[in-house]
Backbone as ProteinMPNN parsed JSONL, in Angstrom:
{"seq_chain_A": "XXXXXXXXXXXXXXXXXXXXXXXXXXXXXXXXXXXXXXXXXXXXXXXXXXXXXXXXXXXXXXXXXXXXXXXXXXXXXXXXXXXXXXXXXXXXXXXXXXXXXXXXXXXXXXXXXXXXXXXXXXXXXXXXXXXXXXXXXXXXXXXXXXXXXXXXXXXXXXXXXXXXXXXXXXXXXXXXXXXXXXX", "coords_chain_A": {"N_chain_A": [[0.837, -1.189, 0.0], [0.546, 2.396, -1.257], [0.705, 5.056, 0.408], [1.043, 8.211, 2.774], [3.69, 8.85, 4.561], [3.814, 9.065, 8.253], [5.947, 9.999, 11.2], [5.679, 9.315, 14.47], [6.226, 10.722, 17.653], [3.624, 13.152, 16.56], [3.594, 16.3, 14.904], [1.183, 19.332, 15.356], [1.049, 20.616, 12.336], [1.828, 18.987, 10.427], [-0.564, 16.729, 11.075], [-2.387, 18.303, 10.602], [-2.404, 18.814, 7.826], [-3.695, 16.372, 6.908], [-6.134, 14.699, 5.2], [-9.289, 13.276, 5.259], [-9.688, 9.502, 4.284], [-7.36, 9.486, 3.344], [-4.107, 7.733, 2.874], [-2.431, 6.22, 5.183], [1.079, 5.573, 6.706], [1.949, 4.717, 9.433], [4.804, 5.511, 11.782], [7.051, 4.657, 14.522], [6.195, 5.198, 18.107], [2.721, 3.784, 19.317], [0.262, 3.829, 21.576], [-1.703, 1.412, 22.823], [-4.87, 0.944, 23.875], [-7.928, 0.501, 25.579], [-11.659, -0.031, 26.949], [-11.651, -0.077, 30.052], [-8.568, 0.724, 30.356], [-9.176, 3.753, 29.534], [-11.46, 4.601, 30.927], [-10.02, 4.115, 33.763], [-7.689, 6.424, 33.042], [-9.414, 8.836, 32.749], [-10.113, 8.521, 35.678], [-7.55, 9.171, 36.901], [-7.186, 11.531, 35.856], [-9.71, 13.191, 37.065], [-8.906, 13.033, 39.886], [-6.93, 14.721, 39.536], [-4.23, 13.846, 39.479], [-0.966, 12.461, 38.011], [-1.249, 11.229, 34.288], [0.217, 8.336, 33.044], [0.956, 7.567, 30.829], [2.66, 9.78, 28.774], [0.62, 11.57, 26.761], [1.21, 14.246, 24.999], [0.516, 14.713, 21.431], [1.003, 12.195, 20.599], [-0.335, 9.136, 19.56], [-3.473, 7.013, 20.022], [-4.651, 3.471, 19.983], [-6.924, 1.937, 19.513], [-7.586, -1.477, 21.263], [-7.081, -4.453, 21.959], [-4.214, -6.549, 22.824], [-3.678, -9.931, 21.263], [-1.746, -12.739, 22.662], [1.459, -13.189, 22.053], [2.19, -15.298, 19.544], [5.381, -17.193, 19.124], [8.487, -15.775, 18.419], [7.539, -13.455, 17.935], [6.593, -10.084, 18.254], [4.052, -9.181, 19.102], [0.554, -10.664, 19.594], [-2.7, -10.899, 17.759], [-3.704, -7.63, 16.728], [-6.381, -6.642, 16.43], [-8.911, -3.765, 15.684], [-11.183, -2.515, 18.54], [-14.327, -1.39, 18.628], [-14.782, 1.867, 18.309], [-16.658, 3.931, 18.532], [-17.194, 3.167, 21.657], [-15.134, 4.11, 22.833], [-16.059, 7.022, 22.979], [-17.136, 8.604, 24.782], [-14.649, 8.832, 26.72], [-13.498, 10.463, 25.075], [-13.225, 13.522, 25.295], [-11.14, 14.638, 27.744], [-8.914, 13.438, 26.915], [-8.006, 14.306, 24.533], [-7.514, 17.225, 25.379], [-5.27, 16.95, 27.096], [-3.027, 16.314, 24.491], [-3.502, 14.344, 22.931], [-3.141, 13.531, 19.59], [-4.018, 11.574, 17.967], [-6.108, 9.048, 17.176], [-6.866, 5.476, 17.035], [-8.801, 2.982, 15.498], [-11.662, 1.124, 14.812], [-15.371, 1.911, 12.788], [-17.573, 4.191, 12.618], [-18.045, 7.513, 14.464], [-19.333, 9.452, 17.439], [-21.0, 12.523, 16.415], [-20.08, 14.582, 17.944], [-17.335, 13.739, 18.415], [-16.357, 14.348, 15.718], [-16.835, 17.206, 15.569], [-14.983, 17.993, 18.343], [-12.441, 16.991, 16.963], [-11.69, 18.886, 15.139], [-11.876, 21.275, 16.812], [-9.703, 20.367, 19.264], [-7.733, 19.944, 17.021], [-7.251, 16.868, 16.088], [-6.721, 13.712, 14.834], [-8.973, 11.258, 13.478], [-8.194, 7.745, 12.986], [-8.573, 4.492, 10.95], [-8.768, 1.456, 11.071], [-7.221, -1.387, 9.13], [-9.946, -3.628, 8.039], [-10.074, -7.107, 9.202], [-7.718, -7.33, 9.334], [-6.174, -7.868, 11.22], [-4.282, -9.87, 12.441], [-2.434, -9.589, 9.997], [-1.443, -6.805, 10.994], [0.461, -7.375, 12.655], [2.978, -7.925, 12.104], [3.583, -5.481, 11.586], [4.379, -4.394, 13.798], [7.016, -3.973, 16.297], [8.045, -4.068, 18.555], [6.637, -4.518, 21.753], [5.115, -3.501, 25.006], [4.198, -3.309, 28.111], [3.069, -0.576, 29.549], [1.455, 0.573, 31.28], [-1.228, -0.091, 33.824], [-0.922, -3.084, 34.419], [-2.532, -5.184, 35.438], [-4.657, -4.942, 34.225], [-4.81, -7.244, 32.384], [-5.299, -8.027, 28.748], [-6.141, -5.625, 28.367], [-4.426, -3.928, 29.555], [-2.15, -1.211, 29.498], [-0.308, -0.648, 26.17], [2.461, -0.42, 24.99], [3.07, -0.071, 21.716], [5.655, -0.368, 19.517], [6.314, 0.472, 16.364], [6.332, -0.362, 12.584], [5.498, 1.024, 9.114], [3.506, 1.013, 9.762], [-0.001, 0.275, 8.769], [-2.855, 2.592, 7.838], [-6.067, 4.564, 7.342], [-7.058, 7.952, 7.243], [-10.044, 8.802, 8.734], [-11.586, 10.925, 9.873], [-10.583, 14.256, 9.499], [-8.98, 17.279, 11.068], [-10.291, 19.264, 10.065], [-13.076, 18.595, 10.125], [-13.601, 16.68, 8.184], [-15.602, 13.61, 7.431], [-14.648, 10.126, 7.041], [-16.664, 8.577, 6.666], [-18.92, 9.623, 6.384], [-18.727, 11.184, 3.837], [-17.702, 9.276, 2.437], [-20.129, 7.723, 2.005], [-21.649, 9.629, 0.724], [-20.44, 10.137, -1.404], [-20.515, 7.554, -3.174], [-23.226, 7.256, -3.394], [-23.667, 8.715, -5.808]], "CA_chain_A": [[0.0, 0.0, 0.0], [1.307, 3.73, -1.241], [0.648, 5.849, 1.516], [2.106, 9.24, 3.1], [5.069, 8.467, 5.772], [4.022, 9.789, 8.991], [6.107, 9.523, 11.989], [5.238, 9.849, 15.898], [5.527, 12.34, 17.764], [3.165, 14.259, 15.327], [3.122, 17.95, 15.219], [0.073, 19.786, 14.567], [1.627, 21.244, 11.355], [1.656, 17.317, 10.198], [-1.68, 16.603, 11.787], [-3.034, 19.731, 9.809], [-2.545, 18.594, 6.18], [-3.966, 15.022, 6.525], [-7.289, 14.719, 4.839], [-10.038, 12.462, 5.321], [-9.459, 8.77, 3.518], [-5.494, 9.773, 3.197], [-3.512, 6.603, 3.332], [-0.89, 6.841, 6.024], [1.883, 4.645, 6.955], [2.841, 4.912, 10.78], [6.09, 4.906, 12.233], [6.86, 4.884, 16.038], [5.2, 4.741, 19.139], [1.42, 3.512, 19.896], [-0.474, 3.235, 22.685], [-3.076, 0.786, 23.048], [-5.794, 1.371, 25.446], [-9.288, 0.217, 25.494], [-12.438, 0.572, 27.662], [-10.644, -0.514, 30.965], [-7.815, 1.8, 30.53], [-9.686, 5.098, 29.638], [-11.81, 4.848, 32.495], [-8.329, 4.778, 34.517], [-7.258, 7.402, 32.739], [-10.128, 9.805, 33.741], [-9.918, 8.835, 36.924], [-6.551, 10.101, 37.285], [-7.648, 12.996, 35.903], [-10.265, 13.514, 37.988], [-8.325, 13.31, 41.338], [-5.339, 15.389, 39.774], [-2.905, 12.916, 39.343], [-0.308, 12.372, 36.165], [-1.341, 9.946, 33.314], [0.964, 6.905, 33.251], [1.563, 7.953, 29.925], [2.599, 11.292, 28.172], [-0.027, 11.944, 25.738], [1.555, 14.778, 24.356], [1.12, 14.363, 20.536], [1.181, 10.844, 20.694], [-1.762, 8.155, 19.13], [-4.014, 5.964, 21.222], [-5.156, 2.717, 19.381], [-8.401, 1.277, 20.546], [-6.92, -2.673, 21.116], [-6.524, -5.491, 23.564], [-4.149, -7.343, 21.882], [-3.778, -11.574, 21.769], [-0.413, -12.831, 23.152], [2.568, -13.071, 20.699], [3.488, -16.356, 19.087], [7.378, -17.572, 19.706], [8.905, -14.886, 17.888], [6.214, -12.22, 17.404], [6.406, -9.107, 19.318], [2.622, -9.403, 19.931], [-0.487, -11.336, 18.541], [-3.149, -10.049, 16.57], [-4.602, -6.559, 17.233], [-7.769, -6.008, 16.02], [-9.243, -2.833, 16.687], [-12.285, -2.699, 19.017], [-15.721, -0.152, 18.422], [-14.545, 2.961, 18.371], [-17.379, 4.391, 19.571], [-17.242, 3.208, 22.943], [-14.183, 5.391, 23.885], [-16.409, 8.167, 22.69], [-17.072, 9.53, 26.022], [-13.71, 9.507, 27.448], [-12.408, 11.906, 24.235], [-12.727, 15.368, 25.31], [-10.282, 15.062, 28.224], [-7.644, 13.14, 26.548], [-7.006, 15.596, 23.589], [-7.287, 18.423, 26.442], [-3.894, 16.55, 27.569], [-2.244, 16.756, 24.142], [-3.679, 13.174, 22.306], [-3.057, 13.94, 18.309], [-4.359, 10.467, 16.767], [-7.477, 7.833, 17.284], [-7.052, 5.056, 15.865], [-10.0, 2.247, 15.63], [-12.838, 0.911, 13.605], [-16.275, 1.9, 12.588], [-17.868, 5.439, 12.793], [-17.595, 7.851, 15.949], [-20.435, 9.899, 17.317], [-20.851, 13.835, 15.551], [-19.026, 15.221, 18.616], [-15.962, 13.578, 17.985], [-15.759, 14.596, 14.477], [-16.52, 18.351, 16.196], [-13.648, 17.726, 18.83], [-11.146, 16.196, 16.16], [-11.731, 20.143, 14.618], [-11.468, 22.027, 17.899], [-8.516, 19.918, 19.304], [-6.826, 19.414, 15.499], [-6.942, 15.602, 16.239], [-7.456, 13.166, 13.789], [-9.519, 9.31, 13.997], [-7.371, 6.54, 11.667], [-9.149, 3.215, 10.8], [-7.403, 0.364, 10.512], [-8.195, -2.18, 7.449], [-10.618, -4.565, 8.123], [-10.015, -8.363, 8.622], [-6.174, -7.462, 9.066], [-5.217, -7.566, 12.495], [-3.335, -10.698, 12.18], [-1.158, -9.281, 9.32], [-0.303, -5.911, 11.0], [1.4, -7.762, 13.759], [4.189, -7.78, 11.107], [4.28, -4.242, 11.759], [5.036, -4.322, 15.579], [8.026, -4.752, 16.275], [8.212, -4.319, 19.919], [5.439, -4.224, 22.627], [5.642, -3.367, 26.178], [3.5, -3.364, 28.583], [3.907, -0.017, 30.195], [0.488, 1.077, 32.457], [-2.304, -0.969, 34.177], [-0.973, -4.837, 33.689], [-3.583, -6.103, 35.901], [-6.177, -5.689, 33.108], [-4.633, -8.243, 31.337], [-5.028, -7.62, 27.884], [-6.378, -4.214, 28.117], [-3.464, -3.139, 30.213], [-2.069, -0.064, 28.306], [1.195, -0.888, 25.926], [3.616, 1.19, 23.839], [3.707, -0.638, 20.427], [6.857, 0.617, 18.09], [5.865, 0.069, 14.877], [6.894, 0.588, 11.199], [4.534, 0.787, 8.072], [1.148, 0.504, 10.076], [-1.615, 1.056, 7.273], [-3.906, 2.884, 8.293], [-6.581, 5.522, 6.843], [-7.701, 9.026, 7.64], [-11.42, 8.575, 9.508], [-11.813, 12.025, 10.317], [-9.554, 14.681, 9.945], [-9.354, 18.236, 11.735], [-11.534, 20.035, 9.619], [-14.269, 17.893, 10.264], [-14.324, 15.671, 7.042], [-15.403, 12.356, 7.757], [-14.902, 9.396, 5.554], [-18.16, 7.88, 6.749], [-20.257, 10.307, 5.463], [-18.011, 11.945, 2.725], [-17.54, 7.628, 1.487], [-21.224, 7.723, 1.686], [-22.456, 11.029, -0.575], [-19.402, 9.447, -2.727], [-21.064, 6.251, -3.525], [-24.561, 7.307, -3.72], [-23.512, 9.462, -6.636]], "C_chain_A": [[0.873, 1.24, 0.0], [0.46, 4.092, 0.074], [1.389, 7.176, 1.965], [2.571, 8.637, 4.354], [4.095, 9.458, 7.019], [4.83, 9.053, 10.691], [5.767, 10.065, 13.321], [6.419, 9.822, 16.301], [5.129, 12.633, 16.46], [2.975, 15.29, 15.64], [1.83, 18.229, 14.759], [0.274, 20.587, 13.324], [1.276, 20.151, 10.561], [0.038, 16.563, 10.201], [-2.659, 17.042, 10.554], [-3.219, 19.578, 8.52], [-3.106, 17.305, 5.82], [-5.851, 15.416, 6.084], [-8.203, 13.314, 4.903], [-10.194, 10.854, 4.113], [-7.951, 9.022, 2.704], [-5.488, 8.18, 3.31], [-2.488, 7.181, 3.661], [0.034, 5.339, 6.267], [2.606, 4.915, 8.415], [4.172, 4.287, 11.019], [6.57, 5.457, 13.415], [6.503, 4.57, 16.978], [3.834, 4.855, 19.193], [1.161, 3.139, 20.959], [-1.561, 2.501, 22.358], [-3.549, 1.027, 24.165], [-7.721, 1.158, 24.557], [-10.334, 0.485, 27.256], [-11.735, 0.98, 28.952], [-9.893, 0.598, 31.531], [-8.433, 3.15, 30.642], [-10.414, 5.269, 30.587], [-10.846, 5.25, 33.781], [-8.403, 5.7, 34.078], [-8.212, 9.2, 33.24], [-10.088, 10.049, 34.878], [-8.586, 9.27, 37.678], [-6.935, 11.702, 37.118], [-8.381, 14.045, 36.391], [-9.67, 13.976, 39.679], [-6.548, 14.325, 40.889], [-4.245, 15.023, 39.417], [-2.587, 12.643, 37.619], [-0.874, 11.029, 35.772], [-0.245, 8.976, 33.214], [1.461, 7.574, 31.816], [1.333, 9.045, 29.411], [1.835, 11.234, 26.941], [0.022, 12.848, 24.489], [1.664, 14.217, 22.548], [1.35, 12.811, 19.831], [-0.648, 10.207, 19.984], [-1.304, 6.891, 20.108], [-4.549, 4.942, 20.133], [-5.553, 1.375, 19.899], [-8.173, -0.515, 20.677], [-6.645, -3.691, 22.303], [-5.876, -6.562, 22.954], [-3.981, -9.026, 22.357], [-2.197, -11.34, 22.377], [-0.303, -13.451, 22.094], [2.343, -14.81, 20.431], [4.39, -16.569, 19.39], [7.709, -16.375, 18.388], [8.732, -13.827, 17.469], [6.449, -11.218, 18.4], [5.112, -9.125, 20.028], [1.472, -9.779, 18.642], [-1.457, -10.831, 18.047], [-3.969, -8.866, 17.381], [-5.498, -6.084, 16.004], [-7.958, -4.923, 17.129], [-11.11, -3.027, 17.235], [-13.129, -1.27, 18.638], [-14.914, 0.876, 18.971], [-15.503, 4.056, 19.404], [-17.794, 4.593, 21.248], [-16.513, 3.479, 23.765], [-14.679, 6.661, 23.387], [-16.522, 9.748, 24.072], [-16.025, 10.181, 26.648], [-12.525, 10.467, 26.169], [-11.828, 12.848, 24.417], [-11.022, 15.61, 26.346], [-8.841, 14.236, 27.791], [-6.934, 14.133, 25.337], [-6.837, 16.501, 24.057], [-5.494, 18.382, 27.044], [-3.042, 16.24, 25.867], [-2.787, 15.259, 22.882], [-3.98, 13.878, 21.3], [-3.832, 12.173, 17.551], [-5.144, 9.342, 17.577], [-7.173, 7.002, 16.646], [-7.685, 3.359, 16.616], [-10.692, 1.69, 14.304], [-14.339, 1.709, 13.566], [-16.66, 3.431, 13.314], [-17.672, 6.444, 14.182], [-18.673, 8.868, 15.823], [-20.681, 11.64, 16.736], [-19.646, 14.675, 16.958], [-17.801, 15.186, 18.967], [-15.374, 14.311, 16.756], [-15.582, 16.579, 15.098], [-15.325, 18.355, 16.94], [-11.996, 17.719, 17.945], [-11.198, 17.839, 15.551], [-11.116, 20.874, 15.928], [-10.358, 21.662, 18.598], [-7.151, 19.528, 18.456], [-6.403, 18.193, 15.976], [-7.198, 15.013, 14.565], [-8.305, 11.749, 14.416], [-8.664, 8.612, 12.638], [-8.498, 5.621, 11.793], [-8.271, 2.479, 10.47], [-8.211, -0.551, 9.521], [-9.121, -3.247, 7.972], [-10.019, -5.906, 7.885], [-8.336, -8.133, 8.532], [-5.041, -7.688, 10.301], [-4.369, -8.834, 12.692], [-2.078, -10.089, 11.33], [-0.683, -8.174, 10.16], [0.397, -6.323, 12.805], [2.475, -7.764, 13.141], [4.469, -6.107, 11.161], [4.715, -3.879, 12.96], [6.144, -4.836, 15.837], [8.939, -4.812, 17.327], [6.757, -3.777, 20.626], [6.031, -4.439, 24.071], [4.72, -2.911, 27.339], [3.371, -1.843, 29.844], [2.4, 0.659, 31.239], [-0.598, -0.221, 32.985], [-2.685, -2.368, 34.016], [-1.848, -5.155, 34.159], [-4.797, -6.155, 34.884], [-5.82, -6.414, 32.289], [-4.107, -7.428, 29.673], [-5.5, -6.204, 26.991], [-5.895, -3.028, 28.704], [-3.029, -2.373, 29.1], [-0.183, -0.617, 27.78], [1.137, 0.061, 25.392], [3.914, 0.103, 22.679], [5.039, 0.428, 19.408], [6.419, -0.073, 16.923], [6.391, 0.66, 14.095], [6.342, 0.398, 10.293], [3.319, 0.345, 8.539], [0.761, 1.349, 9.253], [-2.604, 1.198, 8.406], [-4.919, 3.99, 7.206], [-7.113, 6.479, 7.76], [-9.142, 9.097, 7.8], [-12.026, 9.708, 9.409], [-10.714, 13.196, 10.528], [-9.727, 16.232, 10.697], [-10.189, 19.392, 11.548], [-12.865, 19.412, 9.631], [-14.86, 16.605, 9.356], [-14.227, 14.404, 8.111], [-15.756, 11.089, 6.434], [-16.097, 8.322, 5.613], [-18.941, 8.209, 6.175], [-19.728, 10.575, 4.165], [-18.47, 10.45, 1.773], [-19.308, 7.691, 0.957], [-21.618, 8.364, 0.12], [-21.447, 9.819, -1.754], [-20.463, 8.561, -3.918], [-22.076, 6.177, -3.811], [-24.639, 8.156, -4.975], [-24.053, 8.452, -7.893]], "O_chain_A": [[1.751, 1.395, 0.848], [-0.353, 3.33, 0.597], [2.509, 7.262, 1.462], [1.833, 7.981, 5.089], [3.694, 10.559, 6.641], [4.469, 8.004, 11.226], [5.554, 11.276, 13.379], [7.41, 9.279, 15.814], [5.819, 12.508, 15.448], [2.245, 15.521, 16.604], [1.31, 17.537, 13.884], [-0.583, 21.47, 13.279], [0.269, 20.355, 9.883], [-0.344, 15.894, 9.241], [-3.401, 16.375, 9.832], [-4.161, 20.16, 7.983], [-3.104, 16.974, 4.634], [-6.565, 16.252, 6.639], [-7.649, 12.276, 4.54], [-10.82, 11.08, 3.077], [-7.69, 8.681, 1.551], [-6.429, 7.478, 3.68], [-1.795, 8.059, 3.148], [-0.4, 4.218, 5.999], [3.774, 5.303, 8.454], [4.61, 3.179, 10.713], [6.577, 6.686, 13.499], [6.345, 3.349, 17.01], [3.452, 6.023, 19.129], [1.716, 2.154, 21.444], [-2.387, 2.978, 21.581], [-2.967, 1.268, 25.222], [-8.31, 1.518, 23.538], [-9.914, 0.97, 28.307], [-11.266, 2.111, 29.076], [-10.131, 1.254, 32.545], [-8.302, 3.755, 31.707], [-10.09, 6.214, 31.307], [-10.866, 6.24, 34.512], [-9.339, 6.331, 34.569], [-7.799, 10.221, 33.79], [-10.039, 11.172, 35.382], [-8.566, 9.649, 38.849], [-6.964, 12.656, 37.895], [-8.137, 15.25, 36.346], [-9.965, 14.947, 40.375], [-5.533, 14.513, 41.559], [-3.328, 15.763, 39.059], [-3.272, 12.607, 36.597], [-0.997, 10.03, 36.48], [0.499, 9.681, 33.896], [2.545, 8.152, 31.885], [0.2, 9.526, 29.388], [2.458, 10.805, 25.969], [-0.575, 12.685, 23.425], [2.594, 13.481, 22.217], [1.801, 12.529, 18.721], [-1.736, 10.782, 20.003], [-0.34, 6.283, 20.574], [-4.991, 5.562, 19.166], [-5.036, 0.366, 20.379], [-8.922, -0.972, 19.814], [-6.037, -3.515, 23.359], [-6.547, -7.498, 22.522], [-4.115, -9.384, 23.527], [-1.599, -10.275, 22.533], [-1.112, -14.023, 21.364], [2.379, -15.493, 21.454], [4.543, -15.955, 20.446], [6.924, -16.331, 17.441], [9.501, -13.194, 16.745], [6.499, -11.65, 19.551], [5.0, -9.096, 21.254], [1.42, -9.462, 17.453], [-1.028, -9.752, 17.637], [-4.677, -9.045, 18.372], [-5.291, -5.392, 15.007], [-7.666, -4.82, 18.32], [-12.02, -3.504, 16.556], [-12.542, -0.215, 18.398], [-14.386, 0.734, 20.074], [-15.26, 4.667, 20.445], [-18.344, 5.503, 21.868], [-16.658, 3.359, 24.981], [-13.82, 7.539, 23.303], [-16.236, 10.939, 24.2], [-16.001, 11.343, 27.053], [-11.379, 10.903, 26.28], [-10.697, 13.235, 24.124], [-10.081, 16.331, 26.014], [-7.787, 14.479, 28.38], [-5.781, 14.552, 25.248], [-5.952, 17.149, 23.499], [-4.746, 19.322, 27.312], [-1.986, 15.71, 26.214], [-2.198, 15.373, 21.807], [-4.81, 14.777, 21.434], [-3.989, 12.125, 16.331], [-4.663, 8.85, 18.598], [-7.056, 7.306, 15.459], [-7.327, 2.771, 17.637], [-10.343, 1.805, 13.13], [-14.475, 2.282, 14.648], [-16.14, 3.788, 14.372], [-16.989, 5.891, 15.044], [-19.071, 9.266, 14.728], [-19.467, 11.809, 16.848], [-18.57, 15.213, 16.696], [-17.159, 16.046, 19.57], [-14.237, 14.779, 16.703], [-14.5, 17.164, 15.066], [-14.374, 18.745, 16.262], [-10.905, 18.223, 18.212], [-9.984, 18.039, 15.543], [-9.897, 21.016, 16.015], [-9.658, 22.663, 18.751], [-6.067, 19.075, 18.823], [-5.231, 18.16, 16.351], [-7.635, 15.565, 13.556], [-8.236, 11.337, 15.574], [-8.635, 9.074, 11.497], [-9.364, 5.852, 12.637], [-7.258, 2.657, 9.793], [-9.4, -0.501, 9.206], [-8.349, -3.933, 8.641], [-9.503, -6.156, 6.796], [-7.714, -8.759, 7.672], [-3.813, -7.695, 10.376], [-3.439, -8.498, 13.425], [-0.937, -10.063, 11.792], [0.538, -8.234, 10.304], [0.661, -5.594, 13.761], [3.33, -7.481, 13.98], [5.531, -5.618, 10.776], [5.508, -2.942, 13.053], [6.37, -6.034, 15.668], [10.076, -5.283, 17.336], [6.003, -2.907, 20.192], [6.975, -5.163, 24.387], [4.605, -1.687, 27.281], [3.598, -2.123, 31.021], [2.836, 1.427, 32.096], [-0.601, -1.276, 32.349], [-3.76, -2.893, 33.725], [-2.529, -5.699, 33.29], [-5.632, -7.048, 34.736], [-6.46, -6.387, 31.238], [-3.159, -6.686, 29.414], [-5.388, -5.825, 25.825], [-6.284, -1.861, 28.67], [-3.348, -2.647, 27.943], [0.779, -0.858, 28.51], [0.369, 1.009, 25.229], [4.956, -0.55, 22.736], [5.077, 1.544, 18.89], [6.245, -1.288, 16.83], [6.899, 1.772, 14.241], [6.42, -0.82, 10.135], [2.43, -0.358, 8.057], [0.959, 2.538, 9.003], [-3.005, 0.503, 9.339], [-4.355, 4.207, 6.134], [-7.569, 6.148, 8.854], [-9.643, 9.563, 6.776], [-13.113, 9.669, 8.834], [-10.01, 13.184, 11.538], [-10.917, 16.396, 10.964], [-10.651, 20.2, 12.354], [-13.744, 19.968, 8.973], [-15.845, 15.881, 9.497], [-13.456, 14.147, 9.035], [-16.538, 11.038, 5.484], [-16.36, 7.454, 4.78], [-19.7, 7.533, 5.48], [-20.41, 10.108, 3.253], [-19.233, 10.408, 0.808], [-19.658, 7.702, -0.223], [-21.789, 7.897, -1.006], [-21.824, 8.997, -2.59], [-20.931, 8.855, -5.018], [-22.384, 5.206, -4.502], [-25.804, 8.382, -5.303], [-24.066, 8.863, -9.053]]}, "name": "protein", "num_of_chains": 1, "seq": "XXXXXXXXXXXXXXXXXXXXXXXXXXXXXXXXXXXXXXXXXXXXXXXXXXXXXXXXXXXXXXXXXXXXXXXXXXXXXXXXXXXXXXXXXXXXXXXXXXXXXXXXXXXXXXXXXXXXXXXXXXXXXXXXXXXXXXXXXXXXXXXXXXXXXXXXXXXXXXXXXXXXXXXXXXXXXXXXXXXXXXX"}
């Protein structure tokens, strides 16, 4: 898959030129974090206390992944409903979170948010989370092991496919794909 290069850390300069149904190619650090975690994560935020991890700039990707194979950094990550880290959005891009990345639509006040915070949402490909374990190429378990496999890691990765969901002007490729297709 062509694609544009982007690597993490992303600036909002970077951020700023991606358009809705872009193909990107990540390279860097990911967090995974699913329901589990973001609940944590509020509740730090709530009582005050630092996030386990620096958000700054950084992408969260919605995931609980399997355990590795013998030689695999880690086993397949599929991404989970998007939607149902909808709630805990606002205060993670408040702390500096530049990139979503998930499946399947997100509710209108994300796509608002992803404008007012210059975030974006990625999708990952369908039916692929087996192959892009070939793009991980270390995992690490670095906040909340006790939830198992929805403890929060730091994937490094190189050539994760992904696409542009939603980008900071509000396009979304849900609806945009839509009008498209009904043409």
């Amino acid at each position: 898959m062509r694609g544009k290069r982007v690597d993490l850390p992303v600036s909002n300069e970077v951020i700023e030129q991606l358009t809705a149904g872009d193909k990107l190619r990540l390279y860097g650090t990911i967090h995974t974090a699913r329901d589990a975690a973001h609940k944590r994560f509020l509740e730090a935020i709530a009582k005050g206390n630092k996030l386990p991890v620096d958000l700054e700039e950084t992408a969260i990707y919605y995931t609980g992944p399997c355990p590795p194979r013998p030689g695999m950094a880690i086993g397949s990550i599929g991404a989970t409903t998007s939607s149902r880290m909808d709630p805990y959005v606002e205060p993670l891009l408040k702390r500096g979170l530049k990139i979503m990345i998930g499946k399947g639509p997100r509710n209108d006040y994300v796509r608002d948010l992803c404008v007012k915070y210059k975030a974006v949402y990625l999708l990952v490909y369908g039916g692929i989370a087996a192959l892009a374990t070939r793009d991980v190429k270390d995992a690490r378990v670095v906040a909340y092991e006790d939830l198992g496999t929805e403890a929060v890691r730091a994937l490094e990765v190189t050539d994760f496919k992904v696409l542009v969901g939603i980008d900071t002007r509000g396009n979304d490729l849900y609806i945009e794909g839509v009008k498209r297709y009904r043409r």
